[in-house]
N, C-alpha and C positions, 0 to 999 in steps of 0.2 A: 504494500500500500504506500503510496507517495507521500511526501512530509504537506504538502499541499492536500489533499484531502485531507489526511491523519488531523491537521490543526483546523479544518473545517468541521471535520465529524464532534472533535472535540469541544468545537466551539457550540454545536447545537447542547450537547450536556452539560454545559456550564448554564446557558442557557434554561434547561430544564428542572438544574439544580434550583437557580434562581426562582424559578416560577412556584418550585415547591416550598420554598420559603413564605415565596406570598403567600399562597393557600395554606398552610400550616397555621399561618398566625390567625386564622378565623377556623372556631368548630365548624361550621358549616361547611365549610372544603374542605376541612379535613384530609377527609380521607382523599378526596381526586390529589390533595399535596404530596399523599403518601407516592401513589400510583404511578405519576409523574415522575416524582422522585427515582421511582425503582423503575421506570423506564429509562430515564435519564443513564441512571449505574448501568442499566445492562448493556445499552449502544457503551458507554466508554470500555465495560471489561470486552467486546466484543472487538473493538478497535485495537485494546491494547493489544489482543492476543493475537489481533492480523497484522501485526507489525513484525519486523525483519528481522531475522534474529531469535525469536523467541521460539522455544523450543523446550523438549521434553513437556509434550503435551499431554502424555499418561497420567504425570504424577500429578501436573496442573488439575485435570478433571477431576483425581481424587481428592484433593483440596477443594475444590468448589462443591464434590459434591455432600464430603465431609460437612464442610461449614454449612451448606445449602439445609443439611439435615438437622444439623444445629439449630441455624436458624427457625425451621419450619415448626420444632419440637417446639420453642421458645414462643412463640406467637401463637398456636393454638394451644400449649396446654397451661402455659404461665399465665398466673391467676392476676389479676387488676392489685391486688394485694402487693403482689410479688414484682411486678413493673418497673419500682424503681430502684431495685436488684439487678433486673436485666439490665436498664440502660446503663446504671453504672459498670456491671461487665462487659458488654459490646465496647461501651467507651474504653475502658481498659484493653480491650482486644485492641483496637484501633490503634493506640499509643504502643502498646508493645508492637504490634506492627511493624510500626514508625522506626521503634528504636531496632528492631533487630534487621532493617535494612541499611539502615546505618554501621552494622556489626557487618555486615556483607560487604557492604560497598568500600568499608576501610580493609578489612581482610582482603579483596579481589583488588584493590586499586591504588595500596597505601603507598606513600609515596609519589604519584603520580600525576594525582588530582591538585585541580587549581585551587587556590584560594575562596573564592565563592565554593566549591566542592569542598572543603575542609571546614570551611565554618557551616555548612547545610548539615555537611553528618553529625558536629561535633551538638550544634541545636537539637536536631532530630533525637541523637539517641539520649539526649538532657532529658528535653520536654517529654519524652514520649516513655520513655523508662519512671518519670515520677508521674505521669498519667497512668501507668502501669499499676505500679504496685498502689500510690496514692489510690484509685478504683477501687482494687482489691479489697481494702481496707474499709473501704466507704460501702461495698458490698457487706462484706464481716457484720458491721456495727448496723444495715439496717434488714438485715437479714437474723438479726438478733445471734451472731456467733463467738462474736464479743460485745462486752458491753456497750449501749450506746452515749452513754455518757463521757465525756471529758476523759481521757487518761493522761495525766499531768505526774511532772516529777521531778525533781528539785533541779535546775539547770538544765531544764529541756532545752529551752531556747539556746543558751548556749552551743550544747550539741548539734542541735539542728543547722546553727551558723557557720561550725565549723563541716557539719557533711557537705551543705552546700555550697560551701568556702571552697572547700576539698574538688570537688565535681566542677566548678566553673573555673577552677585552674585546671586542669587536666583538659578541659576544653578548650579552652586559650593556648594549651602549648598545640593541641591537635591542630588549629585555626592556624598557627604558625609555622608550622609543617610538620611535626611530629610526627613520625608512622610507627612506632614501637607498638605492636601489640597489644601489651600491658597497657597503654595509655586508656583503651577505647574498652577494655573491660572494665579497668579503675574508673573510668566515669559512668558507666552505668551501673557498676555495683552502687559507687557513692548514690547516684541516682534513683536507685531504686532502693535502697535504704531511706533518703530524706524523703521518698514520698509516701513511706509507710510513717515517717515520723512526722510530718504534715501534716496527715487525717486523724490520728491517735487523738491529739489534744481536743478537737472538735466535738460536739457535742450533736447528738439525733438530731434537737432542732435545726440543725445548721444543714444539715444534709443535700437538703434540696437543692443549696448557692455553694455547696461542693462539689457534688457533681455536675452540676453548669458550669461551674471554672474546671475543674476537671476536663469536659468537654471541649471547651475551650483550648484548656493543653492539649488534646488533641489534634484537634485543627492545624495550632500554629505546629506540632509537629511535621504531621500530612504535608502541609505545604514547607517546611523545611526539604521534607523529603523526597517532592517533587523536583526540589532542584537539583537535589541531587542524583534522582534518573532525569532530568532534563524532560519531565512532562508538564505540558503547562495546564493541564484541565486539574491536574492532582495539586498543583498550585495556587489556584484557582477557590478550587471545590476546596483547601486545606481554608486557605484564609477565610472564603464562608462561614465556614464554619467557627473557627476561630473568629472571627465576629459578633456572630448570632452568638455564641457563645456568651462571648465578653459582655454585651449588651443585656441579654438576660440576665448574665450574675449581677451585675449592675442595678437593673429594674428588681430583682426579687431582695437585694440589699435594703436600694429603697422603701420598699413595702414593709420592710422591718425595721426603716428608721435606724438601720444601723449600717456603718460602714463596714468594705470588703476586710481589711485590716483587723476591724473588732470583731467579723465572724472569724477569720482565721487562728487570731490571738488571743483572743477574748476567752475560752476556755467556757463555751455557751453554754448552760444546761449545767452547771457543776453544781447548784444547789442540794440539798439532798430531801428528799420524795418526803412524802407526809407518809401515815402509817394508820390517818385514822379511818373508819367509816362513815363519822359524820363528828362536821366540826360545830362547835360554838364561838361566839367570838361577839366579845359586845355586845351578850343576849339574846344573837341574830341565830337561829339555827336553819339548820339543811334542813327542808319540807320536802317527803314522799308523799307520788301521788301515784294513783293506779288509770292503767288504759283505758276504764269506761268515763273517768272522770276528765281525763285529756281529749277523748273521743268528744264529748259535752261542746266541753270548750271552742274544739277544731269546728266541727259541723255548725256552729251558730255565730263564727268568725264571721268578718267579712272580708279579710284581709291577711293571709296564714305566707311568714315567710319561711322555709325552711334553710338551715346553714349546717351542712355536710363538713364532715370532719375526716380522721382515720376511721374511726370508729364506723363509721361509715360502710369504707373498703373494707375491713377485715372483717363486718360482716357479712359483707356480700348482700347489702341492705337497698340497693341500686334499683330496682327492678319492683321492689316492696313498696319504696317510697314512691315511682312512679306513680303504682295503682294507688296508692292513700291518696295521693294530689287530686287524679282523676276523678276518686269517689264526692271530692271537696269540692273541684271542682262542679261535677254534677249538680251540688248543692246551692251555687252560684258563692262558692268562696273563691277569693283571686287568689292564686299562690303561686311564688316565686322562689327562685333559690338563689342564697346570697354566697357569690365566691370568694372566695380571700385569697388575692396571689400566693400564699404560702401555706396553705391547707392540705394537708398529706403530706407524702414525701419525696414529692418532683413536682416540678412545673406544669399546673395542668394537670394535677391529678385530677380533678375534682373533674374537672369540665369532661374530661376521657370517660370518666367512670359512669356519670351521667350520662354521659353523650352515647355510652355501651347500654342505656337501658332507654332508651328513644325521648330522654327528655325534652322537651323542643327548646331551640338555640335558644330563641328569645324569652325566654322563663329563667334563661342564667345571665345573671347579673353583677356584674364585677361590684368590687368593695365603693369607690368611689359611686355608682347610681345610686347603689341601691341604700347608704348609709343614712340617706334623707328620708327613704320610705319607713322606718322605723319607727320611729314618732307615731306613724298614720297607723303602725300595724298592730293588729288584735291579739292574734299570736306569734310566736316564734316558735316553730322544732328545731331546737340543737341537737346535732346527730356526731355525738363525738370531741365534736371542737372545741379545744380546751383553749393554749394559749390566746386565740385569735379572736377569743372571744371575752377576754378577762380587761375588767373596769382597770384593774391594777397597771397596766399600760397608762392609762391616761393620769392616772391621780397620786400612783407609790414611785417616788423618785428612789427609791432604794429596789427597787425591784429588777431583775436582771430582762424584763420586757419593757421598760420604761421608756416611752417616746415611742414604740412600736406602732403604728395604724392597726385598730382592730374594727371588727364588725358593730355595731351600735346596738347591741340585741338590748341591752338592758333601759333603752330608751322606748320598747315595747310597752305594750297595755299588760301582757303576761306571757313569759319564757317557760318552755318546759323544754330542759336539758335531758337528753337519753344518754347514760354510760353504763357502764356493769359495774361500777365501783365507783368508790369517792378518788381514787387512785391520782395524778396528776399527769399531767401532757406532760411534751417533749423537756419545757423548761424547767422544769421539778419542780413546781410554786402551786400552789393552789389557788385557784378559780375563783377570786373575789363574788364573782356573780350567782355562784349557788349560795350567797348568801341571804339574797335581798330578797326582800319580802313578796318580790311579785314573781318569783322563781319558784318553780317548782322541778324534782328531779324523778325522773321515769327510770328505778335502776334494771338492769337486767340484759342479754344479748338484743345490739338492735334489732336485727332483722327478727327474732321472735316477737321485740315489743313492736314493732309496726305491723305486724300479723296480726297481732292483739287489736292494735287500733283499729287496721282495716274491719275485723271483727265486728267489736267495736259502735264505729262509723255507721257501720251499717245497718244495725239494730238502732241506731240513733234516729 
């Protein structure tokens, strides 16, 4: 195939890439953003492989069809729960990628290669070796394999200055012409040690604007590594991503009120968990209430918002709450759902999760709309959502969510909170809002208690 088509053909997938971006960032195209997408990838892997040169096409195929199998497993049987496990492994796939064509390219070419080539491998296999193990790690803690809280330890930082100290010398001499061997292991052992020491100190809540900066180190890997096979779609397609990247950690920062710096360092989440089942506190106690008496409430709303949390997903409560809405609605109650950019534990969880059980687009409502309809609203179903929905953000300057943007729920006529316990979300604090008088808490497995309500509802 000619270099004149080959940058043509590549040019329409860069192109495709793009467009799936656009449609990614609205649920409603979704999915045509996915499809495009994975059309997109297939003309470029189809290109690369008709290119000159390339050869031993047996073991390629098992490779494609190896990963193909992976993937395919990963997509129909990996649970909504599990989702933000998978991305942060694909993303780690990607980054090791990155880094061990880097280990290739100095192995087959050490010595040789220009300067623009010496500094692409020496970035690639940095960034891509602590998007490696960094993932892993982010895998670990929301997959609950190690703890997800903070692991902190006296002169961490320290350490972590000098591994990274260590790995960006070792790069610098590679960038200068280095070819010893040793040099290109010694930086991504260093490499892959600082990104396991990276994620450790992070805290569950952080997870989300980990893995999107993780992601990120992807990216800019990818397109390191594209210069150094001299492709420019891989180039291209790295820095995308490495953008959208950057930009999302960014926006989900914001939505927490807190900078990238203070999720990284900040040691989020390190408070330690309450123990009770129900607290007092200034006379104010936790009120149970039971599903025919929330059922009451909901059917004679006129105004019912619902705000979806984990609790949520790891019910598998998606599909339940649909039909509750529907029966409300029937009844002529309006009901909406309020999203909070950092509810669950990815980007979009919520809206996915929803959008998996045919919620319609426009019943989901970002934090900024819907924060004024609060006021007007009758009730609230809290399903889960602990920090995002705690007073203590606005009012406890000692609080470790203080300044965070949260949901307005307690600006409602009356809240009823669904969890299995009085237990705490991500930041180990307790939920100012099961306290207040117009709060009520529905304890038990979600999706059994909205089964109830539907119930319920419907003897209502």
């Amino acid at each position: 195939m000619s270099r004149t088509t080959t940058d043509a053909l590549y040019l329409v997938t860069i192109v495709t890439f793009i467009l799936a971006l656009r449609f990614l960032s609205s649920p409603k195209h979704a999915r045509k953003g996915n499809w495009i997408g994975a059309a997109g990838m297939a003309l470029a892997i189809a290109v690369t492989l008709a290119q000159t040169g390339v050869g031993n096409y047996p073991l390629i195929v098992v490779g494609m069809l190896l990963g193909g199998a992976v993937g395919l497993v990963g997509a129909r049987r990996v649970k909504m729960t599990a989702m933000p496990q998978m991305v942060a492994l694909f993303n780690g796939v990607g980054g090791g990628a990155a880094a061990l064509i880097s280990l290739d390219a100095f192995h087959r070419f050490g010595g040789t290669f220009s300067t623009v080539e010496a500094v692409s491998i020496a970035l690639s296999a940095l960034i891509g070796a602590v998007s490696f193990s960094g993932s892993l790690v982010a895998y670990a803690k929301l997959q609950e394999l190690i703890s997800g809280r903070p692991i902190v330890y006296r002169g961490q930082q320290v350490v972590n200055a000098l591994t990274i100290g260590i790995a960006v010398v070792l790069g610098v001499w590679i960038a200068a012409g280095g070819d010893t061997q040793g040099l290109i292991y010694g930086l991504l052992a260093a490499a892959l040690v600082f990104g396991v020491m990276f994620v450790l100190p992070i805290g569950g809540a952080d997870m989300p604007v980990v893995v999107s900066l993780l992601n990120a180190f992807t990216g800019l890997a990818a397109s390191a590594t594209g210069f150094v096979l001299h492709n420019n779609m891989l180039i291209v397609a790295g820095a995308l991503v490495g953008a959208s990247g950057t930009l999302l950690t960014l926006m989900m920062g914001r939505a927490m009120n807190r900078s990238i710096t203070n999720v990284l360092f900040g040691a989020f989440g390190q408070v330690q968990a309450s123990t009770g089942t129900a607290r007092v506190d200034d006379g104010r106690t936790v009120r149970a209430t039971s599903p025919e008496d929330v059922a009451v409430m909901l059917s004679y709303a006129r105004k019912v918002i619902v705000v979806p949390g984990y609790g949520l997903a790891v019910a598998q409560a998606q599909h339940d709450v649909r039909q509750l809405a529907e029966l409300l609605e029937e009844k002529g109650v309006d009901v909406v759902y309020a999203i909070h950019p950092v509810a669950g534990r990815m980007p979009g969880h919520m809206n996915v999760l929803l959008a998996e059980a045919n919620v319609p687009y426009d019943a989901l409502k970002e934090m900024d709309e819907v924060n004024p309809e609060f006021a007007q609203t009758d009730v609230v179903l809290v399903i889960g959502a602990n920090d995002v929905t705690n007073p203590a953000a606005r009012t406890d300057t000692s609080s470790p969510i203080y300044g965070m943007p949260i949901l307005d729920v307690d600006k409602a006529a009356a809240v009823v909170v669904m969890k299995r316990s009085m237990a705490p979300g991500f930041a180990g604090i307790d939920n100012e809002l099961y306290l207040d008088p117009r709060t009520t808490m529905l304890f038990g497995d979600a999706k059994d208690s909205v089964g109830k309500l539907i119930v319920a509802v419907k003897a209502t």
